[in-house]
BALOBA-1460 file (C-alpha; in Angstrom, 3 decimals):
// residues 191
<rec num="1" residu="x" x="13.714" y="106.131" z="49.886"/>
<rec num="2" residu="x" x="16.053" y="104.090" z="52.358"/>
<rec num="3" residu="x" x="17.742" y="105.801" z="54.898"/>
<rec num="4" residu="x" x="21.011" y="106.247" z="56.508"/>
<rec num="5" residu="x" x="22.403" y="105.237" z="53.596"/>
<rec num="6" residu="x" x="25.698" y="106.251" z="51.836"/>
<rec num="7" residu="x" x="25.504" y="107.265" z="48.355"/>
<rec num="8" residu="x" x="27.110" y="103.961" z="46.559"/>
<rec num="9" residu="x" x="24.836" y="102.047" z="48.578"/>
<rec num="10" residu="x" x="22.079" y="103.651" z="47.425"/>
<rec num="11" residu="x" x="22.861" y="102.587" z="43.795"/>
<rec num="12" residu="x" x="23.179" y="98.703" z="44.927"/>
<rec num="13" residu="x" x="19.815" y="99.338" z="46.251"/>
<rec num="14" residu="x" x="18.298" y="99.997" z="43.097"/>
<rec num="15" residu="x" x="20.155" y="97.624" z="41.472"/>
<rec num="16" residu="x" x="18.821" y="94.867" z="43.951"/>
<rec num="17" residu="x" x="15.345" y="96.127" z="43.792"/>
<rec num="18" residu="x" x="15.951" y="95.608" z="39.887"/>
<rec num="19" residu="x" x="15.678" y="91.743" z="40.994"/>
<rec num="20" residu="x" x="12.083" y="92.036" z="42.550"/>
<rec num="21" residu="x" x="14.042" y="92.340" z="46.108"/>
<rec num="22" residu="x" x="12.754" y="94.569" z="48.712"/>
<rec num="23" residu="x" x="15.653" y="96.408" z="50.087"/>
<rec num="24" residu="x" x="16.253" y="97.095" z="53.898"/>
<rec num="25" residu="x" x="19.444" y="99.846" z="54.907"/>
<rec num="26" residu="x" x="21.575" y="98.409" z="57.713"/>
<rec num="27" residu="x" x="20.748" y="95.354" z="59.946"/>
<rec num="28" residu="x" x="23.177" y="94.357" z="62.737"/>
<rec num="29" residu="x" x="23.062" y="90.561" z="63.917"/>
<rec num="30" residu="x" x="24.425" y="89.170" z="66.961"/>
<rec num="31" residu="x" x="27.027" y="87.149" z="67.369"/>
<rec num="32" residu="x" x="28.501" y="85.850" z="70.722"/>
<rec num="33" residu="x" x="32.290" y="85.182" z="70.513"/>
<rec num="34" residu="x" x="35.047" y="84.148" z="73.176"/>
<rec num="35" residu="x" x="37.454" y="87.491" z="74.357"/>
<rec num="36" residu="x" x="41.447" y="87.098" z="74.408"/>
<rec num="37" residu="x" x="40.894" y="87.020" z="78.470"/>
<rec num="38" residu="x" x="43.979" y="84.432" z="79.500"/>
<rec num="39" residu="x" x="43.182" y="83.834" z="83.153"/>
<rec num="40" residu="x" x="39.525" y="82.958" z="82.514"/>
<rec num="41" residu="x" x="36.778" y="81.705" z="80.252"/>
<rec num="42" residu="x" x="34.413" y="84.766" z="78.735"/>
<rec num="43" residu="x" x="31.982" y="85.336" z="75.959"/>
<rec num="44" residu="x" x="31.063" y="88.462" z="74.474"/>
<rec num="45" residu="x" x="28.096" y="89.580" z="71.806"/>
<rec num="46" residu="x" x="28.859" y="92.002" z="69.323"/>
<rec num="47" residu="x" x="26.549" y="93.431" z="66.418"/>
<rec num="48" residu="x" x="27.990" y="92.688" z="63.079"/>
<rec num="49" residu="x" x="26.402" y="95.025" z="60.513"/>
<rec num="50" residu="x" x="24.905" y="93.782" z="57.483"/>
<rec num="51" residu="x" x="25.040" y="97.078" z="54.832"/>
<rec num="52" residu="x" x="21.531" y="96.212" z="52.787"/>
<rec num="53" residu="x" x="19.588" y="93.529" z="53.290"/>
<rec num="54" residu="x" x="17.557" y="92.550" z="50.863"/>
<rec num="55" residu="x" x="14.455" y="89.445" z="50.513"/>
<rec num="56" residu="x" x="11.870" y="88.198" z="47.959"/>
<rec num="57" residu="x" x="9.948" y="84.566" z="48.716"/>
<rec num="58" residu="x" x="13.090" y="82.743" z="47.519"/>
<rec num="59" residu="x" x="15.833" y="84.306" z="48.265"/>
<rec num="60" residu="x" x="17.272" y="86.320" z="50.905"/>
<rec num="61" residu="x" x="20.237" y="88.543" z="49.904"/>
<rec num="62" residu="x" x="23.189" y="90.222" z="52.262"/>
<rec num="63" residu="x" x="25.687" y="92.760" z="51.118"/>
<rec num="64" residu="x" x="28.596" y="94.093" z="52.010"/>
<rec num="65" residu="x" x="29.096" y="97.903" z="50.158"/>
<rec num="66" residu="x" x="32.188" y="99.410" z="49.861"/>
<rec num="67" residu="x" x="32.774" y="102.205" z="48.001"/>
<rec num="68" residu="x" x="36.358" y="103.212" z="48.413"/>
<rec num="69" residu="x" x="36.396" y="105.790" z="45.405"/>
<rec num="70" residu="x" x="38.004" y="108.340" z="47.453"/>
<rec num="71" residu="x" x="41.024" y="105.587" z="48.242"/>
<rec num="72" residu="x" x="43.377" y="102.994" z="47.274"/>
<rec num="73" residu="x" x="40.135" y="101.000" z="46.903"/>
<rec num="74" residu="x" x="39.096" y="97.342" z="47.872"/>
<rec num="75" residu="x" x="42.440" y="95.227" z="48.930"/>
<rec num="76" residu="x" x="42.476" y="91.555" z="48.277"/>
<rec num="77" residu="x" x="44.315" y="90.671" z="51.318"/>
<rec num="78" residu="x" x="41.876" y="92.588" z="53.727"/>
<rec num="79" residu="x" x="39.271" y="90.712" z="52.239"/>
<rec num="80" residu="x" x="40.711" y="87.147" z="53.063"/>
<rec num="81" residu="x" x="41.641" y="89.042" z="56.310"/>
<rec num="82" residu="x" x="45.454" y="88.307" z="55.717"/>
<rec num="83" residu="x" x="46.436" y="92.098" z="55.524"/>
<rec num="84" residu="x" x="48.758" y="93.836" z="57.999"/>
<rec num="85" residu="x" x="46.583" y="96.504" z="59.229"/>
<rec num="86" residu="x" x="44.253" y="94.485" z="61.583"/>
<rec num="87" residu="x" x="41.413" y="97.390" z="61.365"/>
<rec num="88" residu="x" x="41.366" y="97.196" z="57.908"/>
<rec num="89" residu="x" x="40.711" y="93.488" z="57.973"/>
<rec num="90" residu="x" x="37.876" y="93.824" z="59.983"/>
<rec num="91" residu="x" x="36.371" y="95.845" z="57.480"/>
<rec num="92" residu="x" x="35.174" y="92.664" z="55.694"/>
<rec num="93" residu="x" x="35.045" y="90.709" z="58.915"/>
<rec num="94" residu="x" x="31.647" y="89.169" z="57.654"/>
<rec num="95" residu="x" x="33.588" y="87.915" z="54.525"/>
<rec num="96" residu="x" x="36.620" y="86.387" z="55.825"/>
<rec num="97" residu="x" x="35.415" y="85.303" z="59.450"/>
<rec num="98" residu="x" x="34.085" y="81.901" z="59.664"/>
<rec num="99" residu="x" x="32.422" y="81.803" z="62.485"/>
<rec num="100" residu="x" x="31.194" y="86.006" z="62.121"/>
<rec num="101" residu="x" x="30.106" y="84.988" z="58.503"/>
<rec num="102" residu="x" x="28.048" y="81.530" z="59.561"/>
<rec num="103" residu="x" x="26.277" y="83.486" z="62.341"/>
<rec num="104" residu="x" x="25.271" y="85.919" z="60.531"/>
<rec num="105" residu="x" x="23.960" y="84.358" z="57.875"/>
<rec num="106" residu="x" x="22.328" y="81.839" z="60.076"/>
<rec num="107" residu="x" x="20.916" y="84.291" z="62.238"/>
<rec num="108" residu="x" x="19.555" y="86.020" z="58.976"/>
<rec num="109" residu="x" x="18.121" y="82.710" z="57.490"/>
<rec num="110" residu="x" x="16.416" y="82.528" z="61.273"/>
<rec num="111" residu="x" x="15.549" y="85.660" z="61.564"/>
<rec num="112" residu="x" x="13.619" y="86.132" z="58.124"/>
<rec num="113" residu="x" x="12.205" y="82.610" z="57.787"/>
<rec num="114" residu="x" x="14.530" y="81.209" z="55.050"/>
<rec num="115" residu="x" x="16.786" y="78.380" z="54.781"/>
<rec num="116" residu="x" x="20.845" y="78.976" z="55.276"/>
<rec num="117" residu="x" x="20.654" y="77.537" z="51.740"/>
<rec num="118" residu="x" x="18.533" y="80.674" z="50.244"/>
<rec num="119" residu="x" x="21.050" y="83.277" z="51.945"/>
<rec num="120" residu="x" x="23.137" y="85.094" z="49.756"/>
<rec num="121" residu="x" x="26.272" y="87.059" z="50.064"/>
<rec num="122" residu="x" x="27.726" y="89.669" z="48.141"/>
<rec num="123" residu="x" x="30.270" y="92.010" z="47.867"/>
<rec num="124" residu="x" x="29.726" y="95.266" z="46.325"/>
<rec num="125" residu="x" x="32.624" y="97.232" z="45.539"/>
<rec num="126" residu="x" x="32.840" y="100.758" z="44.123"/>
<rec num="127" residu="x" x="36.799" y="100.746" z="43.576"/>
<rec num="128" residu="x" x="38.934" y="97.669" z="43.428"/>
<rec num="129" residu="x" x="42.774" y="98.873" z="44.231"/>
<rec num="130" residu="x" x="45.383" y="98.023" z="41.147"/>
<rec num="131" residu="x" x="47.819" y="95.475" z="41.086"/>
<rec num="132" residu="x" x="45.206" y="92.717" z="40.192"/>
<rec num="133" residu="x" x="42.922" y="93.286" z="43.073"/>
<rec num="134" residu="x" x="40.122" y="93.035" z="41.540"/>
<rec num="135" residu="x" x="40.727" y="89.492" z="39.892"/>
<rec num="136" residu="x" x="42.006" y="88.641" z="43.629"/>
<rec num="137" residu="x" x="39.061" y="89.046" z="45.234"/>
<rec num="138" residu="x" x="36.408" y="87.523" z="43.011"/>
<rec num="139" residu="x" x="38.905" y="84.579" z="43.192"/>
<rec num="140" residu="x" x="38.746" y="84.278" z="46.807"/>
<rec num="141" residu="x" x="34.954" y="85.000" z="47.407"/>
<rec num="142" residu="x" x="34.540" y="82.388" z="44.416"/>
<rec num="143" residu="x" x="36.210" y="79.680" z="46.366"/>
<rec num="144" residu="x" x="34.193" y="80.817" z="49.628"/>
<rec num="145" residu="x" x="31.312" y="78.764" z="49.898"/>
<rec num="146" residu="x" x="28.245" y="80.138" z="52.395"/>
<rec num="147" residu="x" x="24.642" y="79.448" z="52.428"/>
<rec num="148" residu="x" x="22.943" y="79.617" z="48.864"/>
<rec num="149" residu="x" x="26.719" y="78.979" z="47.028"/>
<rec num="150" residu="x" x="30.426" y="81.337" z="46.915"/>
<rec num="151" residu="x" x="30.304" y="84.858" z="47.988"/>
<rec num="152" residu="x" x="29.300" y="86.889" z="44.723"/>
<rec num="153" residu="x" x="31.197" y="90.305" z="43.883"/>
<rec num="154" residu="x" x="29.546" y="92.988" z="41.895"/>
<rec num="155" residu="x" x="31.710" y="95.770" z="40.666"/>
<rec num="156" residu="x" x="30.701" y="99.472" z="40.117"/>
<rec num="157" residu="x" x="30.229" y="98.994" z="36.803"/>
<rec num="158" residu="x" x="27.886" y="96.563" z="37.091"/>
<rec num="159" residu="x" x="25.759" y="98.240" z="39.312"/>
<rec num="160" residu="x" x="25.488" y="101.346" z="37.108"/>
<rec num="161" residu="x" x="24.608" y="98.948" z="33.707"/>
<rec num="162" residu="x" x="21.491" y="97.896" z="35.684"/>
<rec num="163" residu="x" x="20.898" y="100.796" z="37.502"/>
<rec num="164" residu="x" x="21.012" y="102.909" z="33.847"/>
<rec num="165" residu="x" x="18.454" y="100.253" z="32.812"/>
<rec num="166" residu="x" x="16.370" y="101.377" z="35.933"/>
<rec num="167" residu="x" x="16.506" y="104.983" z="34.659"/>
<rec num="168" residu="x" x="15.434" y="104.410" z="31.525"/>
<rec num="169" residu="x" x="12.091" y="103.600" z="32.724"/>
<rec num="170" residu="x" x="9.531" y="106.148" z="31.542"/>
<rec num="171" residu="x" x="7.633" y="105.618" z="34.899"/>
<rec num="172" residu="x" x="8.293" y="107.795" z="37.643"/>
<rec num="173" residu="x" x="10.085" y="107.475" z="41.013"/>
<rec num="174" residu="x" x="10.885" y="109.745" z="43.673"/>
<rec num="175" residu="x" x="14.720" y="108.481" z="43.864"/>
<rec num="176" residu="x" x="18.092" y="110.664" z="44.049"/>
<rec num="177" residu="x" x="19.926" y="108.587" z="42.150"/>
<rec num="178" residu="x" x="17.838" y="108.170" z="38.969"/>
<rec num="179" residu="x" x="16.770" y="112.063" z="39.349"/>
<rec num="180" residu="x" x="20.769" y="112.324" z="39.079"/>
<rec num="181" residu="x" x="20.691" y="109.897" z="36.464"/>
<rec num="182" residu="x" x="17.991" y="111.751" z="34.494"/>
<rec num="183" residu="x" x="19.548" y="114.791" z="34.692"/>
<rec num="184" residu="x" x="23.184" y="114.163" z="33.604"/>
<rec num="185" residu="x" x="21.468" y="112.391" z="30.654"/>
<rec num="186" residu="x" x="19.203" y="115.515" z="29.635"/>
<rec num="187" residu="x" x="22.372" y="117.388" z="29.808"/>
<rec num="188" residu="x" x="24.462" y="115.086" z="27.540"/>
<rec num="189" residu="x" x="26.630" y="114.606" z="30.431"/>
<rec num="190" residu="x" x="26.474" y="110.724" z="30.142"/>
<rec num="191" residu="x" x="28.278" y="108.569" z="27.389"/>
């Protein structure tokens, strides 16, 4: 079982290792970039966290998990970083930053020993917000191109369709989240 890891995060884990990947909780990667500083030239290097990393021989996967089910949910224009609320923009700095987004994935594709053309990014998301969100932001990520092709979004419902699969499995595993799975089944709790 991976650690550190919030609970939606642990189903995209499953669901990823579903894929043959082997699944890693929370990787930062550095990446230098210039401060506001007017009156003179200087760099700074900040960690940008990658939520689950995950890698088989030919592919190397990165993803972004947010959840959001307690909340409005996942905002299309914090994702292309055009909303008002600067914080919440940064929230998907990895997606809509350029230059945080190539580093990253560069220094991943370095870092493991794969080509920036085998690094993939995706964007898990628990709850999309109304209003269209949803179709919004696998419209953007669609159009953003990065490494191994365009950013790919998985939805919650996704997740749990392969993740049910996962349970189904006779054989055992020592995981919360197909125990949890199991049990609301036995009970009849799942339709």
């Amino acid at each position: 079982m991976l650690t550190r890891m919030e609970a939606f995060e642990q189903f995209v884990a499953l669901a990823l290792e579903s894929e043959g990947l082997v699944v890693s909780s929370a990787l930062k990667f550095p990446v230098k970039r210039q401060t506001r500083k007017q009156a003179y030239e200087e760099w700074q290097t900040h960690g940008f966290e990658v939520d689950l990393v995950a890698a088989r021989s030919d592919k190397l996967v990165l993803a972004t998990v947010k959840s959001f089910f307690g909340s409005r949910g996942v905002v299309a224009s914090h994702v292309r970083g055009e909303g008002s609320e600067r914080r919440m923009n940064a929230l998907y700095a990895l997606l809509n930053d350029p230059q945080i987004r190539n580093t990253v994935v560069a220094g991943a594709a370095e870092r493991f020993g794969f080509a920036i053309e085998k690094v993939e990014l995706r964007l898990y998301v628990g709850k999309f917000a109304g209003g269209g969100a949803e179709g919004e932001v696998r419209a953007w990520c669609a159009e953003q191109l990065v490494g191994a092709g365009p950013i790919t979004v998985v939805g919650a419902s996704e997740v749990v369709e392969v993740v049910r699969k996962v349970a189904r499995s006779k054989q055992y595993r020592d995981n919360a989240v197909l125990a949890t799975l199991k049990v609301l089944d036995a009970a009849g709790a799942l339709t």
